[in-house]
N, C-alpha and C positions, 0 to 999 in steps of 0.2 A: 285363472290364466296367468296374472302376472304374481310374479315371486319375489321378486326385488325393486327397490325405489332409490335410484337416484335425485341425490339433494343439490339443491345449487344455490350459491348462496353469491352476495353481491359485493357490502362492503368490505368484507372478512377480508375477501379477494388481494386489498390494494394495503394491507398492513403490515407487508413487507416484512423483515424477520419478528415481529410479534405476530404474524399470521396462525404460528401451530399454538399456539396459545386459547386464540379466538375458536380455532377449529376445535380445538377437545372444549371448551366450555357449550360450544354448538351440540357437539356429542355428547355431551353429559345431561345438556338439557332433552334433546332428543330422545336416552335411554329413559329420561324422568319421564316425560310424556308418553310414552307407550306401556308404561308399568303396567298402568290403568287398558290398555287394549289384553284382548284374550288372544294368547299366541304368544312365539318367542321368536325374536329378531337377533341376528348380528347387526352391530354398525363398523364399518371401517372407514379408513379415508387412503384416499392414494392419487398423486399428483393430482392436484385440484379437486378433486374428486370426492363427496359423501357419500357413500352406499351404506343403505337401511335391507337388509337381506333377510325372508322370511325360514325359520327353522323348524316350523310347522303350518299346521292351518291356522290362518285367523283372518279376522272381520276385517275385508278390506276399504267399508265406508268406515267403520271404529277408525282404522291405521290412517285415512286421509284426515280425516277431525282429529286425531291429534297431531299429528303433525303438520297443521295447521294452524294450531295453537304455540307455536315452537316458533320463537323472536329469533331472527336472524336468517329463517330457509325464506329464499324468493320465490322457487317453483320446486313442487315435489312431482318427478316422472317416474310414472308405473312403467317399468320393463320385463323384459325379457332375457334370459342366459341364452345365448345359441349352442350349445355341444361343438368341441371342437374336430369334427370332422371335416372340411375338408371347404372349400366355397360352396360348393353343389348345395350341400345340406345347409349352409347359411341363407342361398336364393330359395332353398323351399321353405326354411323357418320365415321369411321375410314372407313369401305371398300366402303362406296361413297366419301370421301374426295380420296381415290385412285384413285376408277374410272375418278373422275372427272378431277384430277391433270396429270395423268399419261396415256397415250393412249397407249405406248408399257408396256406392266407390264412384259416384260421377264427381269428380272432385279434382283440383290441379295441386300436383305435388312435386316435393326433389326431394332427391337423400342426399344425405350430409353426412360424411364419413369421416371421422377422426383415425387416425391408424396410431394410436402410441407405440404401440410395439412396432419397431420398424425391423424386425424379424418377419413380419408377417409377407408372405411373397405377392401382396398385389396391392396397389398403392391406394391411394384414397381418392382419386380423378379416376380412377380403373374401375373402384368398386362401385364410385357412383352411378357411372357409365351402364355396368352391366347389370346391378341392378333395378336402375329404373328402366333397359332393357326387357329385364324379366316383369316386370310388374306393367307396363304398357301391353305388352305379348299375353299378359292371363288376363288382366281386366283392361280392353280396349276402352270403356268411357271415361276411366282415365284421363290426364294429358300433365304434362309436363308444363311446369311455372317458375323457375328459376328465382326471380324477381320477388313477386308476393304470393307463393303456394298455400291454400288452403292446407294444407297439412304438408310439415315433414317431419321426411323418415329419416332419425339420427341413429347413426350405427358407428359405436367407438370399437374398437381393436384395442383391446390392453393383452391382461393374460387371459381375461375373459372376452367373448364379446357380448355385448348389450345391445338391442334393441329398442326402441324407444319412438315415441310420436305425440305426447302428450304432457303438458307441464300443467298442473293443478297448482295456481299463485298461492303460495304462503304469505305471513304476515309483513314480512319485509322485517327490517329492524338491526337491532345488536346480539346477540346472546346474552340472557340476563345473566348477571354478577361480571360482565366483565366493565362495566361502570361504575364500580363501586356501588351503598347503599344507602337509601336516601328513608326517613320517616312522613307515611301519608297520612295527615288529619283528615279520618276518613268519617262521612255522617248518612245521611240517608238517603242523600237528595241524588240529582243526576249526576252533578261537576264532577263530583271528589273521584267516585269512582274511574270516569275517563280519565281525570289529572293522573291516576296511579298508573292505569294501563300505558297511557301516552309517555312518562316519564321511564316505566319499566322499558317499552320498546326503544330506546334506546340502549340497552343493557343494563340498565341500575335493579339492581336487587331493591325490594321494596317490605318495609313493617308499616304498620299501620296502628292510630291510635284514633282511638272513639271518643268521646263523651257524654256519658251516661248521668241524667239526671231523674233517677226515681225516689217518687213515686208520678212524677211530671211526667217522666217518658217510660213507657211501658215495657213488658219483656219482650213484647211485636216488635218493638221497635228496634231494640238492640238485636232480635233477632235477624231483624231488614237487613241490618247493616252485616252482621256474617254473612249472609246470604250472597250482601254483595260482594264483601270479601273472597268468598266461594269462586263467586262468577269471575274474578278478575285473577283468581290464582291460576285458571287453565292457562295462563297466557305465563303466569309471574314464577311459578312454583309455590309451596309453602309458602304463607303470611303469617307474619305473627304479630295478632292484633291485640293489644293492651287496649282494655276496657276501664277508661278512668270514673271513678263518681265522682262528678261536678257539681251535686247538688248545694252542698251548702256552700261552695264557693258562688255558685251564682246566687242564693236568697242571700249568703253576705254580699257582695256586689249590689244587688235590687234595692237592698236596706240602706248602705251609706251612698252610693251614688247615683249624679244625676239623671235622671231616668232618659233622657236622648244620649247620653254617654253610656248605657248599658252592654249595645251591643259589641263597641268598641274594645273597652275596659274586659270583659269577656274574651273577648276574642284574642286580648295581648295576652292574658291567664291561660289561657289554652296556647297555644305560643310557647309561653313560656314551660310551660309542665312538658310541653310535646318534643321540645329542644332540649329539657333533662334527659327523657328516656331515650332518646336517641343519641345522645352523646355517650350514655350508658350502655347501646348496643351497639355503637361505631357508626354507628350513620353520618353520614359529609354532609346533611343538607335533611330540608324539610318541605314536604311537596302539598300543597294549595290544590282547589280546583277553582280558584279563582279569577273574575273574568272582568276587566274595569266597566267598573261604570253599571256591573249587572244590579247589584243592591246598592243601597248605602253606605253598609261593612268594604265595599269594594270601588271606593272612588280611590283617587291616585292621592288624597290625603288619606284616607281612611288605611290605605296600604302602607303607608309612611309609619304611621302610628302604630301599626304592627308588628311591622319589621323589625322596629327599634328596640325590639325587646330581644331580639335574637342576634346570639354570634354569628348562626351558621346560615348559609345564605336559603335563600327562599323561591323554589323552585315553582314555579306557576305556569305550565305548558299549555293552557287555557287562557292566559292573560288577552288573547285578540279575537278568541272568537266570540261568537253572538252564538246565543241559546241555539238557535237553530240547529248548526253546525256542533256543538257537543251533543245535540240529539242523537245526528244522525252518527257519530261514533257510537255513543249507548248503544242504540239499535243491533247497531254492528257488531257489537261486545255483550250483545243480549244482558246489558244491566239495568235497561229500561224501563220495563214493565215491572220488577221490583222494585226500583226508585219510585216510581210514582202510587207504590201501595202505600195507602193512607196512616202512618205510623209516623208522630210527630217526633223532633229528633230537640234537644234542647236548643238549639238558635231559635225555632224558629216556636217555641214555649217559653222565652222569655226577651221577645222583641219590641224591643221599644216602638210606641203608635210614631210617632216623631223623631227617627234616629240622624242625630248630625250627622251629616252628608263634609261637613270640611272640618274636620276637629284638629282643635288648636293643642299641639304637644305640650307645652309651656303649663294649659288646662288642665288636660288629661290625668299628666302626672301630679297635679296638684290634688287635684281630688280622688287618687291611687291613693295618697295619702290617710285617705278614711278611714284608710282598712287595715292600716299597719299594724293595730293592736292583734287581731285575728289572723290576719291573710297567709302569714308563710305556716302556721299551724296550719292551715286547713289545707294548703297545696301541699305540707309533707304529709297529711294522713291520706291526702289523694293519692298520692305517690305510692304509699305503703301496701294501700290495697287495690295497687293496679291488679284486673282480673286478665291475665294470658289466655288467648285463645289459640293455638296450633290452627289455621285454616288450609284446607287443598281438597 
């Protein structure tokens, strides 16, 4: 029945002459996301307006999940074209677009008429007027609710008219890449993956870096983490995820230092390697799923000590919530049930029984020291044989 979707979107709205900016990057994501749907769509825009217009048949649950996945639409409404014939033919397409949509019609409703074309000979208080006229007159259980209607019926007037009565909520957000892009240390676990989606819906374009330590971590397990990469690119676009081996930087690490400084000293090295490749492919910044106080890697010294290895600032849009609450985004972003498949990831195959919880900087760097002989050898052979994966 329906052929066309109108998009609406929220913050785009108040961006004042960078608006048509925002709106083609909107569109551009939107074309990305239905690539993958069977069918072929126009997108246009026209005073305020997104239209996604079908050019054949196609899957119209496929066309709502992906554009659902598209950062920036707040509601996507399945509509209708009216034929421009004349009112008459508009009050009949309106009480079969009812019939059609609506099987209980006991319900309280108003129309909402936009008239842009002020060409058009009957006003928008005219058209409401008559027809919610017509529509009380064919389905008496009906009634009219001005105030809080169980359903309305919005009917714009441009050069087309549209029909419409139903908003399917999108993700809310930015369009990605108009916030510039940011590198996610991404691993296996729950955080990382919401840290990337949460930071993408704001618009930041997102890559992603792993670390890989085999024969400790398995090909399961690097596979977990594409997996998860997969799942978060419906939202992101393309990811491209740099697969670093960390192995012998952490058995150097385990060898000269102290073993409650392990996961620390680790985690500045990854850090540090993750703030190379991203300054390499232009990223402003480096995104955490990091949550205070959740581990010991994550007290508000433990964060200190990490930081301080990096230029570029350190994005952690999980820093306040409690586990629960990143669950229940997982769930939401379906990365959950793959996080939790039992594939160990190297934090958590070389974690110290006893990890300092307040590490003294002054320390830390003192016993970084250990490794001076080895250590920048072995981050540039990390570096050399970063493995690229293309994810979407």
């Amino acid at each position: 029945m329906f052929t066309a979707f109108l998009i609406k979107y929220a913050e785009i709205a108040i961006k004042g002459k960078n608006r048509h900016l925002f709106e083609d990057a909107l569109i551009h994501q939107i074309k990305y996301a239905l690539k993958k749907v069977d069918g072929k769509f126009f997108i246009s825009k026209t005073q305020g307006r997104i239209f996604v217009e079908a050019q054949s048949e196609f899957d119209y649950d496929e066309t709502i999940d992906a554009l659902q996945h598209v950062f920036g639409i707040v509601g996507i409404c399945p509509m209708i074209y009216v034929p421009e014939e004349g009112f008459e033919k508009l009050k009949e397409v309106v009480v079969k677009y009812i019939d059609d949509v609506y099987a209980d019609k006991n319900m309280s409703f108003k129309v909402h008429c936009r008239r842009i074309d002020k060409n058009y000979p009957i006003e928008s208080m005219e058209v409401n007027a008559r027809l919610g006229e017509v529509l009380l007159d064919t389905y008496p259980e009906m009634h009219v609710d001005v105030h809080e209607p169980e359903m309305v019926l919005n009917v714009e007037i441009r050069e087309k008219i549209y029909i419409y009565s139903t908003v399917i909520p999108g993700p809310g957000g930015m369009p990605v890449g108009t916030g510039g892009k940011a590198m996610l240390l991404l691993s296996g676990g729950i955080d990382s993956p919401v840290a990337g989606y949460m930071i993408s819906k704001r618009g930041v374009k997102i890559d992603a870096v792993y670390f890989h330590a085999p024969p400790y971590t398995s090909e399961r397990a690097k596979q977990k983490v594409v997996d998860l990469a997969r799942l978060v690119s419906k939202y992101t676009g393309p990811i491209y995820l740099h697969v670093i081996n960390f192995t012998d930087i952490q058995l150097y690490i385990h060898e000269k230092c102290p073993h409650e400084e392990l996961t620390i000293i680790m985690r500045r090295y990854m850090m540090r390697i993750a703030e190379t490749i991203a300054k390499q492919t232009g990223c402003l910044g480096l995104i955490t799923g990091e949550s205070i106080g959740q581990v010991a890697s994550q007290t508000m010294n433990s964060l200190i000590a990490t930081n301080e290895v990096c230029e570029l600032p350190v994005y952690r849009p999980l820093i306040g919530f409690d586990k629960e609450e990143i669950v229940v985004v997982s769930k939401k972003i379906n990365t959950f049930e793959t996080s939790i498949l039992p594939f160990e990831d190297c934090c958590t195959i070389f974690v110290a029984k006893h990890p300092v919880t307040k590490p003294n900087l002054n320390v830390i760097r003192k016993h970084e020291h250990n490794l001076d002989e080895k250590i920048e050898e072995l981050v540039q052979t990390a570096l050399e044989t970063d493995e690229l994966i293309i994810v979407e």
